[in-house]
C-alpha positions as a Python dict, from the first residue, in 0.01 Angstrom:
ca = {
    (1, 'X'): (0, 0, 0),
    (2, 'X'): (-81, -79, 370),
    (3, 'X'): (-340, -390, 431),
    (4, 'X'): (-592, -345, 706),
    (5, 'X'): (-585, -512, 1013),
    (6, 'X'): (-924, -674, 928),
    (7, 'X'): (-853, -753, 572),
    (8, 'X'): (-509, -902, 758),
    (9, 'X'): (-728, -1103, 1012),
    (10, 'X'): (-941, -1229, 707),
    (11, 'X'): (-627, -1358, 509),
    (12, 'X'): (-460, -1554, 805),
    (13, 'X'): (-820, -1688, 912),
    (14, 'X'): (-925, -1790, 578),
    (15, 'X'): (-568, -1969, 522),
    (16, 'X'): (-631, -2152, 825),
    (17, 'X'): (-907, -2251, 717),
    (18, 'X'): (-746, -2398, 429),
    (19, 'X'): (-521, -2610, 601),
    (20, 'X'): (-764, -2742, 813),
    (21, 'X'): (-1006, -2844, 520),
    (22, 'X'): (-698, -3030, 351),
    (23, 'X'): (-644, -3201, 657),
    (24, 'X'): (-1004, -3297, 695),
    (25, 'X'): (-945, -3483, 356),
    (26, 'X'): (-614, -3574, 424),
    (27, 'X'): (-742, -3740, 691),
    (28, 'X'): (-1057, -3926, 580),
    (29, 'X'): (-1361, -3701, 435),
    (30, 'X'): (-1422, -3671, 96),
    (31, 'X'): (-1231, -3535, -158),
    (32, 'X'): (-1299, -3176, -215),
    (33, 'X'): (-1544, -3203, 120),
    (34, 'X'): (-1269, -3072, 339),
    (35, 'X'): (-1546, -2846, 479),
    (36, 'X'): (-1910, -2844, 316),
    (37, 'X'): (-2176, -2695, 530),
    (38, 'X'): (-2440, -2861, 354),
    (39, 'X'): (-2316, -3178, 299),
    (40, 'X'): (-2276, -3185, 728),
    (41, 'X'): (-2613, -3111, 784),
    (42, 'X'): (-2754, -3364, 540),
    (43, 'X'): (-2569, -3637, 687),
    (44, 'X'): (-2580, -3526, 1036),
    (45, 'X'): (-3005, -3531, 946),
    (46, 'X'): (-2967, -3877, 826),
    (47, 'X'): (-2783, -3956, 1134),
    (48, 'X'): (-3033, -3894, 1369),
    (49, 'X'): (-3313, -4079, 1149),
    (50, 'X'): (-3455, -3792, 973),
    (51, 'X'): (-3407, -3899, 597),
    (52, 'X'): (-3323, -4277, 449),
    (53, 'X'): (-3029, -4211, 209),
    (54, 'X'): (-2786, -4499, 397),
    (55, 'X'): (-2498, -4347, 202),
    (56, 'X'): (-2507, -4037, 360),
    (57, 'X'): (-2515, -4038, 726),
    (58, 'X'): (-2281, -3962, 1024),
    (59, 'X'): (-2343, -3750, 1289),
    (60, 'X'): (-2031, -3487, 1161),
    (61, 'X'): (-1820, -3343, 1481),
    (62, 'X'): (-1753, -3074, 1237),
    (63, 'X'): (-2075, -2885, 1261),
    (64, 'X'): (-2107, -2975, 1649),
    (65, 'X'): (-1784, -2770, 1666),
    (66, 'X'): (-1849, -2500, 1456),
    (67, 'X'): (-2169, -2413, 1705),
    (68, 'X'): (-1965, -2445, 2031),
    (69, 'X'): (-1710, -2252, 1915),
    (70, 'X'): (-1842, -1996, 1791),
    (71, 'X'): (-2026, -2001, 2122),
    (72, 'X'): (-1757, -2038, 2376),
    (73, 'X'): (-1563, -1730, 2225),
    (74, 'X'): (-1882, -1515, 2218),
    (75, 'X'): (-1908, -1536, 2575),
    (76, 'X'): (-1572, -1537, 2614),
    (77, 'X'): (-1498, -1180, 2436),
    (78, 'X'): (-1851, -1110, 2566),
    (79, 'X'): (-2047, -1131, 2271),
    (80, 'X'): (-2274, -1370, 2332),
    (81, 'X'): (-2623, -1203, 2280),
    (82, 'X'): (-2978, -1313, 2281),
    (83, 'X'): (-3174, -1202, 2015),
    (84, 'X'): (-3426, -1289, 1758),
    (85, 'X'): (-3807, -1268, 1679),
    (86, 'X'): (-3776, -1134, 1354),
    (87, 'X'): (-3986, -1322, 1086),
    (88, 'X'): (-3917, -1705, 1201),
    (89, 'X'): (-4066, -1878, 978),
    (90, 'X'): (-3987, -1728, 648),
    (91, 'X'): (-3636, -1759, 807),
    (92, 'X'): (-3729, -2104, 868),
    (93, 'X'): (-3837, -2118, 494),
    (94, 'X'): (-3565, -1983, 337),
    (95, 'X'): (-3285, -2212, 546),
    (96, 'X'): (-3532, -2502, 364),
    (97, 'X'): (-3451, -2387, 16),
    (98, 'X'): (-3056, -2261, 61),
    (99, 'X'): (-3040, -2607, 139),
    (100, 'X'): (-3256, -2743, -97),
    (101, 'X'): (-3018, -2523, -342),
    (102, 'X'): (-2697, -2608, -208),
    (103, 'X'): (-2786, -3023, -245),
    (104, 'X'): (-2895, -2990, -570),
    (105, 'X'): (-2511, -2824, -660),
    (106, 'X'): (-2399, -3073, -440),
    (107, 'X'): (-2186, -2839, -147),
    (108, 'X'): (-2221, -2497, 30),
    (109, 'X'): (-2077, -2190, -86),
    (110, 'X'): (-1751, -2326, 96),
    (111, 'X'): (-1723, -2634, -68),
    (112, 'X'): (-1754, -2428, -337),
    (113, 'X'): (-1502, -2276, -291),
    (114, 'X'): (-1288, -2583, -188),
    (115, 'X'): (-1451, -2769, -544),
    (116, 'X'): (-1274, -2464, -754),
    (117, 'X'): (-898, -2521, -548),
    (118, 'X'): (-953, -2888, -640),
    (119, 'X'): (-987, -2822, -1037),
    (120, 'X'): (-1348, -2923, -1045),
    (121, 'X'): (-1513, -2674, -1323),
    (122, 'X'): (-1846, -2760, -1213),
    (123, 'X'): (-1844, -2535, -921),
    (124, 'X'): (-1727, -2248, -1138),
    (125, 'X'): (-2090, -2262, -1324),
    (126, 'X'): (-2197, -2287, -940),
    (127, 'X'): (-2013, -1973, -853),
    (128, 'X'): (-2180, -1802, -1150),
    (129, 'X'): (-2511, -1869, -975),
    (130, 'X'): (-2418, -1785, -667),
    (131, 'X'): (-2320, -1429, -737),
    (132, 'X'): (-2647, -1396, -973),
    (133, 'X'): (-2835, -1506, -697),
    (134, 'X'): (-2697, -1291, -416),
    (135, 'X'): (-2699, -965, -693),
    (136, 'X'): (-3125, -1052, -672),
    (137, 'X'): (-3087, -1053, -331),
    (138, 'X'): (-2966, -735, -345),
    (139, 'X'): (-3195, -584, -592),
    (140, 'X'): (-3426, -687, -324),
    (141, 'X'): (-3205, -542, -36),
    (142, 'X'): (-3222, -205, -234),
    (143, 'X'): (-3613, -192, -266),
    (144, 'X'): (-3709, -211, 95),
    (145, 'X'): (-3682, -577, 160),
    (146, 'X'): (-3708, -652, 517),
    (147, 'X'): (-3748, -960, 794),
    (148, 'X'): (-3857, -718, 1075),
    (149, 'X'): (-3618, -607, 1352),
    (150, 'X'): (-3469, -849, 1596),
    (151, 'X'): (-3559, -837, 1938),
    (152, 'X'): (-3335, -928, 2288),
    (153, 'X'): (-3474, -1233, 2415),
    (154, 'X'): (-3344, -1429, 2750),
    (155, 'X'): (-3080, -1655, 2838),
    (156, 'X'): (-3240, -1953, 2746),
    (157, 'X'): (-3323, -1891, 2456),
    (158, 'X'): (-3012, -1780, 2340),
    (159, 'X'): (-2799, -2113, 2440),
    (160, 'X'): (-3097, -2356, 2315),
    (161, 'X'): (-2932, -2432, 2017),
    (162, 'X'): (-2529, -2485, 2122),
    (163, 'X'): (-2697, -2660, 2411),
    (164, 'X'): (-2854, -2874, 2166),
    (165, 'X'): (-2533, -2953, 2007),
    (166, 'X'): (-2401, -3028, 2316),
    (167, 'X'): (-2646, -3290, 2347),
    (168, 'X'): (-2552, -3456, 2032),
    (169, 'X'): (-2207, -3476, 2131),
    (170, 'X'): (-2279, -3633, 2419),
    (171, 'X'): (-2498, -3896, 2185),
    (172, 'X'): (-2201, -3912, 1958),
    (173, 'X'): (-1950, -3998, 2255),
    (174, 'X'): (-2120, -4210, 2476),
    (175, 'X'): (-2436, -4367, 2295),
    (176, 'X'): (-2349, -4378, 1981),
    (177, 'X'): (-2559, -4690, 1870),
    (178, 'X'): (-2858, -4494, 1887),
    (179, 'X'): (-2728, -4297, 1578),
    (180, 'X'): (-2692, -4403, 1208),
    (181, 'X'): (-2410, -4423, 1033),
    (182, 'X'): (-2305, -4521, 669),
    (183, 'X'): (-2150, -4819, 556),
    (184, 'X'): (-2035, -4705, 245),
    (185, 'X'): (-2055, -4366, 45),
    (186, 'X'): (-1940, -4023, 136),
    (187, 'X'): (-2095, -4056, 458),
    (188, 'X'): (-1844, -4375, 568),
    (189, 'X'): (-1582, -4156, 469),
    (190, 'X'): (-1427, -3927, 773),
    (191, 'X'): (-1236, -3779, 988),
    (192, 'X'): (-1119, -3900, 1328),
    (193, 'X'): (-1428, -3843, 1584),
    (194, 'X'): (-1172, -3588, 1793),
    (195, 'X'): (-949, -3408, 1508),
    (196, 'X'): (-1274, -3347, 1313),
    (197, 'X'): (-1406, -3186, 1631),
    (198, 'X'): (-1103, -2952, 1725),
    (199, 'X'): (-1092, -2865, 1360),
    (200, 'X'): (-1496, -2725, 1391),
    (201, 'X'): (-1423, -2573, 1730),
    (202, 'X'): (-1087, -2375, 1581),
    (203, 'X'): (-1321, -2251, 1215),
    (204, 'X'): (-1614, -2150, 1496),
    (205, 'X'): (-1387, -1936, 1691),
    (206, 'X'): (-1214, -1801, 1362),
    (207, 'X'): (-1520, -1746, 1159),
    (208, 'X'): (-1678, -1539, 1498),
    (209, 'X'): (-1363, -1348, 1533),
    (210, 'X'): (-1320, -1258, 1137),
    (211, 'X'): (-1696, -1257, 1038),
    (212, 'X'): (-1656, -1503, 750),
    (213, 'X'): (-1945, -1546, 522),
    (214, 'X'): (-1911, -1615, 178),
    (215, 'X'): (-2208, -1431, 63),
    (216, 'X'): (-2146, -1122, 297),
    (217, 'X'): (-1788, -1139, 65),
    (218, 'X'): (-2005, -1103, -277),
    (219, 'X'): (-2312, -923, -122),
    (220, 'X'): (-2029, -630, -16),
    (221, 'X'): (-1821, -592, -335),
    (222, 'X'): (-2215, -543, -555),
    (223, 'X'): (-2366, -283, -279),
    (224, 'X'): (-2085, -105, -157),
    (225, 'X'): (-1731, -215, -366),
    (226, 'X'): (-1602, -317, -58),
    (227, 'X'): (-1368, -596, -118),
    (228, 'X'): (-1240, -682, 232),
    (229, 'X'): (-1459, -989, 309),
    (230, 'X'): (-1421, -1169, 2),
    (231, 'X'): (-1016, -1174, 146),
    (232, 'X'): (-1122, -1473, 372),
    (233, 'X'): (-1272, -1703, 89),
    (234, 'X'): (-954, -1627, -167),
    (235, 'X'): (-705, -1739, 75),
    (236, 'X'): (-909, -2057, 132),
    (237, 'X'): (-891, -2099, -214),
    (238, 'X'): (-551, -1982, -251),
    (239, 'X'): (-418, -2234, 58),
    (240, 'X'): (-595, -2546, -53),
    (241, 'X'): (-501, -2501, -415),
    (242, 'X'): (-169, -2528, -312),
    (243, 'X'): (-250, -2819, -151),
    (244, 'X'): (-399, -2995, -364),
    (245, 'X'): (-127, -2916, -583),
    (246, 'X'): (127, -3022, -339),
    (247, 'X'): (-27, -3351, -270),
    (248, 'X'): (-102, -3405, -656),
    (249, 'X'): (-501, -3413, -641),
    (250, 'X'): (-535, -3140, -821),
    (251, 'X'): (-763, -3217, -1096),
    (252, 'X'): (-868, -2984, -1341),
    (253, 'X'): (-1210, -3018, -1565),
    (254, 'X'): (-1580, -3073, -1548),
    (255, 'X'): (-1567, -3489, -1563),
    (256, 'X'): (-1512, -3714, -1316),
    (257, 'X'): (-1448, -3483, -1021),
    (258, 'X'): (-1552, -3620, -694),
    (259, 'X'): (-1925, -3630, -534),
    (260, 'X'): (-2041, -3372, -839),
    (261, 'X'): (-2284, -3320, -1031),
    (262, 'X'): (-2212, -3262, -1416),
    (263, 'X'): (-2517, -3110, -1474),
    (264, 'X'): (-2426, -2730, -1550),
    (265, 'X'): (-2794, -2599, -1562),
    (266, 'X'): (-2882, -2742, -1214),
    (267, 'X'): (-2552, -2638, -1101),
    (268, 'X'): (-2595, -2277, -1162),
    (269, 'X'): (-2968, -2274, -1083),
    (270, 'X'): (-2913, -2459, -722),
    (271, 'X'): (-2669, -2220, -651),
    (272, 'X'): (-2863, -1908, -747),
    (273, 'X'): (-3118, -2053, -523),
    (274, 'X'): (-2891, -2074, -282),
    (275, 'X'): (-2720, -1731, -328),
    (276, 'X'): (-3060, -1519, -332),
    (277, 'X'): (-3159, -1723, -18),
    (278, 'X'): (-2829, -1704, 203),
    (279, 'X'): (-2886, -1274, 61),
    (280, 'X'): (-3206, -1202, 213),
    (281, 'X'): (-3119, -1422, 537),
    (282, 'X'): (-2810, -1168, 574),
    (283, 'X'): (-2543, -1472, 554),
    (284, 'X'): (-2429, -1802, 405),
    (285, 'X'): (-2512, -2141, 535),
    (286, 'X'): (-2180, -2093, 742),
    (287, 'X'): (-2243, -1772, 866),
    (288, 'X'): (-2610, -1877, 1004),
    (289, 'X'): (-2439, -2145, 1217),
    (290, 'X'): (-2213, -1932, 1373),
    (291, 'X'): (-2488, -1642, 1441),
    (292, 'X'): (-2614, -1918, 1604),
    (293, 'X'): (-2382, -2013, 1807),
    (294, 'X'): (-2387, -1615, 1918),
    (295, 'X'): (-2707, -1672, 2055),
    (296, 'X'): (-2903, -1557, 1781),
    (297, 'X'): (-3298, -1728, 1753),
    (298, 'X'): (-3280, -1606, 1408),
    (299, 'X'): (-2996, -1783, 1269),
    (300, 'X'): (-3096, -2078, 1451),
    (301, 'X'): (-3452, -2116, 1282),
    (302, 'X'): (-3283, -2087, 962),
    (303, 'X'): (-3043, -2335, 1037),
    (304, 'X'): (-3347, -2578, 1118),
    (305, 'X'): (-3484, -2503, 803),
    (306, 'X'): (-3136, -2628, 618),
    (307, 'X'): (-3148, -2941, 859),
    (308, 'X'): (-3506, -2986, 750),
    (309, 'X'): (-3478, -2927, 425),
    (310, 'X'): (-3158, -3161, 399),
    (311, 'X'): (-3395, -3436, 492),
    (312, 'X'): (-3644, -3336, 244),
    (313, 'X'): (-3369, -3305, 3),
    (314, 'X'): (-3344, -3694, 4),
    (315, 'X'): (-3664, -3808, 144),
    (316, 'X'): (-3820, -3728, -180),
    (317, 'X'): (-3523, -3706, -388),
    (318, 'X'): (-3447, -3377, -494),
    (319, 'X'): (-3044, -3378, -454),
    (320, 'X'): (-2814, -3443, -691),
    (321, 'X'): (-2521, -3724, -718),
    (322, 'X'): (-2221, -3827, -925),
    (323, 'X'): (-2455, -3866, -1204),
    (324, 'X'): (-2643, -3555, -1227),
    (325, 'X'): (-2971, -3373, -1074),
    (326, 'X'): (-3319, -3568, -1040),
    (327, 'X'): (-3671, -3446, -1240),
    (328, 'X'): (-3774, -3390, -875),
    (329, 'X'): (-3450, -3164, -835),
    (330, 'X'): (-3566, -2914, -1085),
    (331, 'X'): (-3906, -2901, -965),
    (332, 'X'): (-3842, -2789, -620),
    (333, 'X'): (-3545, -2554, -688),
    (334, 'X'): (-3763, -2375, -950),
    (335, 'X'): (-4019, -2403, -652),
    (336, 'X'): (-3781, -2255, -453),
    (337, 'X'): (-3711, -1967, -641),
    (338, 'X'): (-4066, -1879, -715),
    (339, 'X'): (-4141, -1926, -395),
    (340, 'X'): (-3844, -1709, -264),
    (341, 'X'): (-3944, -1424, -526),
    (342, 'X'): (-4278, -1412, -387),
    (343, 'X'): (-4171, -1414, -15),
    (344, 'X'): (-3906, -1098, -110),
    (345, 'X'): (-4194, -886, -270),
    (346, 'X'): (-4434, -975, 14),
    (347, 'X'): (-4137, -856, 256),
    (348, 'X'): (-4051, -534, 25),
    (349, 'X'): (-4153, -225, 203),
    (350, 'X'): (-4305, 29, 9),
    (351, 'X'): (-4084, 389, -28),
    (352, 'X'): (-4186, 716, 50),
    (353, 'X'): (-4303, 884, -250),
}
């Protein structure tokens, strides 16, 4: 049976993608944190002073990259749009908690993914909450929920944010004692400064050109049985399993896995947080920086929210570590998901009898 061009594109993107993340580690970032969305954020927020946890922050090139990339081939195959207006702050709101979600699993929906090549059990508990949480989303989805209609806005307000990554480079580059930076911890472990930001700018330009989103993957197969995104996140899996494998750090089991928390109830609660969240905003955490990067307001306020909410995370302790999730951890993600409820039936539109 013939493949599709796109479900073609999604398999050589998402096996690039692969590579790159073993590299990442290969490298210098943490194990199983070839990639992690999350994890970036949170210690790109403690980089620039916004939360105290000294073991987790460094300005990552990754996410810099991810932005301008996806930016620079927007405008390049003109796609590069303004647009946004629609419902801001619950956007805003809802970036918060995906990321409040996401720490207390400890990784995005990619490292997820990268976690499962790597052996680490933990994440598959996390994968069962992820697809619970996006099938609420879509119950949601189903019965009118809406954040309003996006609206085309000007120039400037559609480069704001890769201009503002810009900006941080520059910091990075030329000033960089005016940032933080771990001594120790996952946050002292990366990358070098220039491969870590090639390897962002290549996954922006291939997760514009391909659409990658690990929710859109799940959210597709439960509303429509449509199975071609999901091809981009199984050949990441598929390419850094082999990997792993290859380099003998595959490690399979729940104990002892690297920067992950054991705790299987937070695990799967985090990421149905997470997975309801990244449903109603119409993408993952990955997926709202590249929008982003398109010029899209939207996508940007949410990914303020997950840089805000990062610092929150471990300004008051609510993410997990190495040895499990925190009493304050469970109270904010079952905050979060009360909260998020609440905001969905608020947002449902009432059908036409």
């Amino acid at each position: 049976m013939a493949i599709s061009s796109e479900k073609r594109n999604l398999l050589i993107g998402g096996a690039i993608v692969g590579v790159i993340s073993v590299a990442l580690v290969v490298l210098g970032n943490p194990k199983n944190m070839g990639f992690c969305i999350a994890c970036f954020i949170r210690d790109t927020a403690g980089a620039v002073g916004l939360h105290r946890a000294a073991v987790v922050q460094y300005a990552r090139p990754e996410i810099i990259g991810l932005v301008l990339g996806a930016f620079l081939i927007s405008l390049i195959k003109g796609e590069f749009k303004p647009r946004g207006g629609s419902s801001p702050m619950i956007r805003f709101a809802l970036g918060a908690f995906m990321m409040v979600g996401a720490l207390t699993f400890l990784g995005c929906p990619l490292r997820m993914i990268i976690r499962l090549a790597g052996g680490d059990l933990n994440a598959l508990v996390g994968l069962a909450g992820f697809v619970c949480g996006i099938g609420c989303g879509c119950y949601f989805l189903n019965n009118g929920f809406s954040l309003g209609k996006s609206h085309n806005q000007g120039l400037g307000e559609g480069v704001t944010f890769p201009v503002l990554q810009a900006l941080l480079l520059v910091v990075l580059l030329f000033v960089p004692s005016i940032l933080i930076f771990s001594e120790k911890g996952p946050g002292s472990m990366r990358s070098p400064l220039f491969f870590a930001l090639a390897a962002g700018l290549v996954v922006g330009v291939i997760a514009q050109r391909i659409r990658m989103c690990m929710a859109g993957g799940v959210r597709d197969i439960i509303l429509f049985r449509d199975f071609t995104l999901i091809c981009g996140p199984l050949a990441i899996f598929v390419t850094i399993l082999i990997g792993n494998i290859a380099m003998g750090s595959f490690k399979l089991g729940f104990a002892g896995q690297p920067v992950a928390s054991p705790d299987g109830v937070w695990n799967f609660l985090g990421m149905l947080l997470c997975g309801l969240c990244a449903a109603l905003l119409g993408g993952c955490p990955l997926r709202q920086l590249i929008l982003a990067g398109e010029g899209n307001t939207d996508s940007a306020m949410a990914c303020l929210g997950m840089l805000v909410g990062a610092a929150f995370a471990h300004n008051w302790g609510l993410a997990s570590s190495g040895d499990g999730s925190t009493a304050h951890g469970h109270v904010a993600v079952i905050f979060g998901l009360i909260a998020v409820v609440v905001l969905a039936v608020i947002q449902m539109k009432r059908k036409e009898a």
